[in-house]
C-alpha positions as CSV (number, residue, x, y, z in Angstrom):
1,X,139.1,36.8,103.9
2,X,137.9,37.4,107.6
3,X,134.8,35.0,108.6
4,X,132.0,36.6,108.9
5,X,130.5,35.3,111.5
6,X,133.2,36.8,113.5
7,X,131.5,40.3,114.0
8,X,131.5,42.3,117.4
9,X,128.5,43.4,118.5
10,X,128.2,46.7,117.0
11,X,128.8,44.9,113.7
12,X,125.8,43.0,115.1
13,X,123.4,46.1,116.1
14,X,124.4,47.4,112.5
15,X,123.0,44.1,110.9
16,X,120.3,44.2,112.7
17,X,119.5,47.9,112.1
18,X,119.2,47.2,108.2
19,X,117.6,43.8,108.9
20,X,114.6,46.3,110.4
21,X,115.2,49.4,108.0
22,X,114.7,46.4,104.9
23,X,111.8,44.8,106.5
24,X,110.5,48.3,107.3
25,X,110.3,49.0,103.3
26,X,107.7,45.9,102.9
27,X,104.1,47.8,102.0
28,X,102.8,45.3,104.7
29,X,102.8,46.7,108.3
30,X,106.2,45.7,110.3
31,X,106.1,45.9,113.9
32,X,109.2,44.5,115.7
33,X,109.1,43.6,119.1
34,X,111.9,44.3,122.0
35,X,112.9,41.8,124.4
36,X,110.8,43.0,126.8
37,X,107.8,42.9,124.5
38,X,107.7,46.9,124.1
39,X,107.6,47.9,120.5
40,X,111.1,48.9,118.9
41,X,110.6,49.1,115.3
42,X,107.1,50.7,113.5
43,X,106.9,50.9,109.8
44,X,104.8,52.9,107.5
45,X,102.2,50.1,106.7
46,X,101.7,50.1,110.4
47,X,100.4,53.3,110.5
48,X,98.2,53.4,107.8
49,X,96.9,49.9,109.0
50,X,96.5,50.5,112.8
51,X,96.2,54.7,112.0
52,X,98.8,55.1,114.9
53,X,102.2,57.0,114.1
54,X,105.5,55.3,115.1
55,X,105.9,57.9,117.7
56,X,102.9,57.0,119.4
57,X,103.5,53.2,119.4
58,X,107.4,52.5,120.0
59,X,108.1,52.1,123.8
60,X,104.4,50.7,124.1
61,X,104.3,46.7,125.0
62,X,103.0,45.1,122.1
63,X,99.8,43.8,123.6
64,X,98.3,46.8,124.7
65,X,99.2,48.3,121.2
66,X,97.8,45.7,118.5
67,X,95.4,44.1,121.0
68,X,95.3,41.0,119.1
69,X,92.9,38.0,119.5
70,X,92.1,34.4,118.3
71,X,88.9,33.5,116.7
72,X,87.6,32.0,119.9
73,X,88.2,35.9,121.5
74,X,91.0,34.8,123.2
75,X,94.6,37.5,123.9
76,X,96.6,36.1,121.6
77,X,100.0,38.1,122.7
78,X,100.3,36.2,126.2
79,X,101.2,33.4,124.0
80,X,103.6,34.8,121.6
81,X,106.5,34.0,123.5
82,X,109.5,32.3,122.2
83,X,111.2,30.2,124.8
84,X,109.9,26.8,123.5
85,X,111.4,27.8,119.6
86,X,114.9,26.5,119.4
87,X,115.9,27.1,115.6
88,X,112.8,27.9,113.7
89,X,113.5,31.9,112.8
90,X,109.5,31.4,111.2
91,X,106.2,31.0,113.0
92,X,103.3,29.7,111.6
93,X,101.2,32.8,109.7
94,X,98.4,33.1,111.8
95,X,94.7,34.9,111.4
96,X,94.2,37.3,114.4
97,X,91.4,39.9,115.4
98,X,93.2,43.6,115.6
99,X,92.2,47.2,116.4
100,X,92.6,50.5,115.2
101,X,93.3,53.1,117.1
102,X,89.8,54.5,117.1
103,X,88.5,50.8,117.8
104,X,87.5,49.6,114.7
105,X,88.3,45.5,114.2
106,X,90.4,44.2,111.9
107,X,90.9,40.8,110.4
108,X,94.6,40.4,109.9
109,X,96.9,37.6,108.8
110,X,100.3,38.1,110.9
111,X,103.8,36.3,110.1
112,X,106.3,36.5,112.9
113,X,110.2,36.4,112.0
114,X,111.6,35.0,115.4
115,X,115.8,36.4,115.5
116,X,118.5,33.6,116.5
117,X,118.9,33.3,120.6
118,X,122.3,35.2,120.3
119,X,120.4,38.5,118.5
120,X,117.5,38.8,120.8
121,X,119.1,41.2,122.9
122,X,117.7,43.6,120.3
123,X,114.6,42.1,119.5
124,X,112.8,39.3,119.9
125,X,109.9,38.7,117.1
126,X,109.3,41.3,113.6
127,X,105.4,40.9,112.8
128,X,104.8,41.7,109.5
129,X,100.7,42.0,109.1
130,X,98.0,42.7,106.4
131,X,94.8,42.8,106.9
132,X,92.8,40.1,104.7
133,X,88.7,39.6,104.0
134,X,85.6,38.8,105.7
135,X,86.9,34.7,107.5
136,X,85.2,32.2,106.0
137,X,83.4,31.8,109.2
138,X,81.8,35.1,109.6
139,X,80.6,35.2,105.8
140,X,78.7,32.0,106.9
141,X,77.8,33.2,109.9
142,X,76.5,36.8,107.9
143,X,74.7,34.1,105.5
144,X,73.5,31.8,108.5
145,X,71.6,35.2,109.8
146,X,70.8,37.0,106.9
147,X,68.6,33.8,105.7
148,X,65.3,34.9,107.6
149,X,66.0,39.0,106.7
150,X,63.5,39.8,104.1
151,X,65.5,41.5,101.2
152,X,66.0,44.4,99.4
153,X,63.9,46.4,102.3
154,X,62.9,50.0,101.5
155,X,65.1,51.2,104.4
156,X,68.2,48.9,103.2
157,X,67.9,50.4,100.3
158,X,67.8,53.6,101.0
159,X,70.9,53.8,104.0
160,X,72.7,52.0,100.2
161,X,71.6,54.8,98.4
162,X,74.2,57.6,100.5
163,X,76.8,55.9,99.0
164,X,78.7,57.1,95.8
165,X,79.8,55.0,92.8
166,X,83.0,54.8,93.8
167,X,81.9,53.6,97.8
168,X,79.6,51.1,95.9
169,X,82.4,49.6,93.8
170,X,84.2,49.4,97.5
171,X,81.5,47.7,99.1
172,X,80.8,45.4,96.4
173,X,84.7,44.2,96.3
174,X,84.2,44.0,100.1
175,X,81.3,41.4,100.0
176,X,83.6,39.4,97.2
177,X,85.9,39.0,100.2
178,X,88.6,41.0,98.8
179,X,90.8,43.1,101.5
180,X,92.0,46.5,100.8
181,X,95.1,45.5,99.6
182,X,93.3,43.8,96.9
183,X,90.7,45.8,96.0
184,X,93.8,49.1,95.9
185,X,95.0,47.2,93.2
186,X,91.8,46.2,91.7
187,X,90.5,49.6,91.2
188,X,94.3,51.0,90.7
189,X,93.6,53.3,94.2
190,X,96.1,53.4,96.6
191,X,95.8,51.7,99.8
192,X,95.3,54.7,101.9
193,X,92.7,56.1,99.6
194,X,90.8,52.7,100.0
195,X,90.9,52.9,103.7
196,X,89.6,56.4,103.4
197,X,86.5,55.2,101.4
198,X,86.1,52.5,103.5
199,X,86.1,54.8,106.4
200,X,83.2,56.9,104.8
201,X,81.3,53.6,103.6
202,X,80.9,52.8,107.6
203,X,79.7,56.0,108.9
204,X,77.3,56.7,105.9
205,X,75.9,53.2,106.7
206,X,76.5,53.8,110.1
207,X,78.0,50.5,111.1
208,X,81.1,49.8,112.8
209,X,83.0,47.5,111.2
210,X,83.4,46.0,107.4
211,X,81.4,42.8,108.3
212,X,78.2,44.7,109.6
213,X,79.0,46.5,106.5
214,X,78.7,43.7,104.1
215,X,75.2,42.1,106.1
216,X,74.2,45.2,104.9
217,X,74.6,45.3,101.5
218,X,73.7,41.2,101.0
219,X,70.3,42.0,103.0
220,X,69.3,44.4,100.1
221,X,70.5,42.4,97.2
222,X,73.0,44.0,95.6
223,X,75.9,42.5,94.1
């Protein structure tokens, strides 16, 4: 039997194409990453997470694309690089601030799958991403402000009041800290669908992002 770590290098490419077509499948977002940090690979989960088609993100350097940043604000993809990894092909998961492509902020937790030196002619990291709930830090930081609001307020109330049953369930899961992910399977939706509410839950309270969102709904009181 031949050894099979004897393969030529289309073997290789062929490896490493179903490598990204199986990692693709995950329902998390994949994004791999060329070696000159230009986005080759762009899964279904990415565009329902970042609501960007593959078309419009491959050949794009990964840093103007997912726009990522630490919790102090800083760019976190001028320090991705993977010169000082020598055989770990798995970097720490790490919480990141993301964007959509209309600008809306994402918490996300990222995992990055670094390839072996000899296979990063093709790509150099695979991201696979979801997007998790409110940080600990921001729901204190939400309670830390919300503590002189008085609550309940007729006008709190009444913003709360556009919202249907179903948007109210969302919100309600949001505040919990549960992400989408979560509350799709929660409430048996799909993710997309949940996205959709969510989308409508922010411009009928017309906030711009799901922590202003849950202030919101802890300054009146609710659940």
């Amino acid at each position: 039997m031949a050894d099979p770590l004897h393969t030529t290098e289309s073997e290789v490419d062929l490896l490493l194409d179903d490598l990204l077509a199986t990692l693709g499948r995950t329902s998390d977002a994949m994004v791999a990453v060329g070696p000159d940090m230009r986005i080759v690979g762009w899964n279904d989960g990415a565009t329902e997470l970042f609501g960007m088609t593959a078309a419009d993100a491959i050949g794009r350097t990964c840093s103007t694309v997912m726009c990522w940043r630490d919790r102090c604000g800083d760019p976190v993809c001028e320090r991705c690089g993977v010169e000082d990894i020598a055989d770990d092909e798995l970097m720490a998961t790490r919480d990141v601030l993301g964007r959509t492509a209309d600008g809306r902020t994402l918490w996300l937790s990222a995992t990055s799958i670094v390839p072996p030196p000899d296979l990063r002619h093709r790509f150099r990291l695979v991201h696979l991403i979801r997007e998790v709930g409110l940080p600990p830090e921001l729901e204190r930081l939400v309670v830390e402000r919300l503590q002189g609001w008085s609550l309940a307020s007729e006008e709190t109330a009444t913003v709360l009041d556009r919202l249907t049953h179903r948007e109210n369930e969302i919100l309600a899961l949001l505040t919990d800290g549960l992400d989408g992910s979560a509350i799709a399977r929660d409430l048996y939706l799909s993710p997309a669908t949940v996205r959709n509410h969510i989308q409508h839950i922010l411009e009928k309270l017309e906030v711009h992002s799901r922590t202003e969102a849950v202030a919101l709904a802890l300054r009146s009181g609710r659940p």
